[in-house]
C-alpha positions as CSV (number, residue, x, y, z in Angstrom):
1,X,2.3,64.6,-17.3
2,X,6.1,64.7,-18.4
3,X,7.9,61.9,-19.5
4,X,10.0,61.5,-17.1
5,X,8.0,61.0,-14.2
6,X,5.8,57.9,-16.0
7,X,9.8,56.6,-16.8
8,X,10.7,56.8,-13.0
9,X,7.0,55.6,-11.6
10,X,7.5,52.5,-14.1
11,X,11.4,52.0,-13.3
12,X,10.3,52.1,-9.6
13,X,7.1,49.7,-10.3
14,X,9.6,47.5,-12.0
15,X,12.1,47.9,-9.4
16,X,9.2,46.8,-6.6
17,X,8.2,44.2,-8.5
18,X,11.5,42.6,-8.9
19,X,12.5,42.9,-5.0
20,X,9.3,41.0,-4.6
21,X,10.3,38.5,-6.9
22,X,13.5,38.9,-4.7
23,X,12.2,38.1,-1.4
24,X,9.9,35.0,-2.5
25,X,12.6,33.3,-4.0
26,X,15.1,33.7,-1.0
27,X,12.1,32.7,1.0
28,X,11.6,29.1,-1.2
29,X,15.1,28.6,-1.0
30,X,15.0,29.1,2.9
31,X,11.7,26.5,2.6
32,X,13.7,24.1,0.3
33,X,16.8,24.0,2.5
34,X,14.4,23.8,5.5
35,X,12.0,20.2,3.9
36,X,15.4,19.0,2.9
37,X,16.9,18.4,6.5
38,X,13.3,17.7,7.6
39,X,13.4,14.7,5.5
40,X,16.6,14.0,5.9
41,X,15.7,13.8,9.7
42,X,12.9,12.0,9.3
43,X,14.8,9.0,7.3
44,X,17.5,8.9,9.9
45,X,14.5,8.3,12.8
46,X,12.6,5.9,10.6
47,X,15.1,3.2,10.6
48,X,14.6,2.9,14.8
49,X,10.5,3.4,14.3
50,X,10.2,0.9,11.8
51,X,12.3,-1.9,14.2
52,X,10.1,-0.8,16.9
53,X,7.1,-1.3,14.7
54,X,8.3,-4.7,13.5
55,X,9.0,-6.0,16.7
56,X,5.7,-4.4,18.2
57,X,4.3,-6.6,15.7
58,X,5.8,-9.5,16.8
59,X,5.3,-9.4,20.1
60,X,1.2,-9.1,19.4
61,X,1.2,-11.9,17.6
62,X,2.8,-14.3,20.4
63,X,0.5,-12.3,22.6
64,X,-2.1,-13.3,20.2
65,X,-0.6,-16.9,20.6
66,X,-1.0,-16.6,24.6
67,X,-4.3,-15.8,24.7
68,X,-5.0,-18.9,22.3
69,X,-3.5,-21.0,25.1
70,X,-5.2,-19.4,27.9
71,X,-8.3,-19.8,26.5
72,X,-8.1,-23.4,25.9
73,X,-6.9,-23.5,29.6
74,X,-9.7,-21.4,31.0
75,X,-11.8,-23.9,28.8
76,X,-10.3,-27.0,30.5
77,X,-10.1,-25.4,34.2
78,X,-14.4,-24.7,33.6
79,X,-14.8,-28.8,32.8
80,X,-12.8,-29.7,35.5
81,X,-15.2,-27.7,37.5
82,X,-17.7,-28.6,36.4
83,X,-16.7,-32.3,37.4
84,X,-15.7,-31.7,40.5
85,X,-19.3,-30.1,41.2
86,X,-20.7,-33.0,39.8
87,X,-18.3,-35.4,42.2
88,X,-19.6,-32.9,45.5
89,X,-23.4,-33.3,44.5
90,X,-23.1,-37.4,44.1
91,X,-21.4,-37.0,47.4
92,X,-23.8,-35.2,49.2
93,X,-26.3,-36.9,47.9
94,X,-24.6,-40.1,48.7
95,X,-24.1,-38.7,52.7
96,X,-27.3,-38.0,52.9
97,X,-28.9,-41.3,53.9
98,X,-26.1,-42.0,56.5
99,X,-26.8,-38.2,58.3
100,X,-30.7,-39.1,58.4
101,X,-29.4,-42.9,60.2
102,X,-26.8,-41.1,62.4
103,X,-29.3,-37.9,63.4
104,X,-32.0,-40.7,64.2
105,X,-29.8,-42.9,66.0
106,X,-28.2,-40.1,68.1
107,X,-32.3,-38.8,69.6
């Protein structure tokens, strides 16, 4: 083969090679530009999210707090029953006598 030709198949190898080279590195720059305003984005949201976070947090523990107290009322309201079922048993057990004196007076 001449000369010349391997010259102009390694000129244009070289010449491929280096457009390749080319189009990667406009394509990283076009990637770099493109993270750059992603994080830039992403700070300027995660001031809000991080409020929203912080008062999310807050607002589960006082419903934390709530259920605390509802629980100790529940507690309290199932006594109170339970006295008040007490209070009807000793007073139907207390009526009891009188009905069977009033059902046999009443024949």
């Amino acid at each position: 083969m001449n000369a010349t030709v391997l010259w102009v198949v390694l000129i244009g190898s070289v010449s491929l090679v280096l457009a390749a080279l080319g189009y990667l590195v406009a394509r990283l720059w076009r990637l770099y530009r493109t993270v750059r305003r992603v994080v830039r984005e992403t700070r300027a949201a995660a001031g809000p999210v991080a409020a929203g976070s912080a008062l999310a947090a807050e607002r589960t523990a006082g419903l934390s707090q709530q259920g605390e107290e509802i629980a100790a009322q529940v507690a309290r309201l199932r006594a109170s029953l339970a006295r008040l079922n007490l209070v009807a048993a000793a007073l139907h057990e207390g009526r009891a006598p009188y009905q069977r004196v009033r059902s046999y007076v009443s024949k």
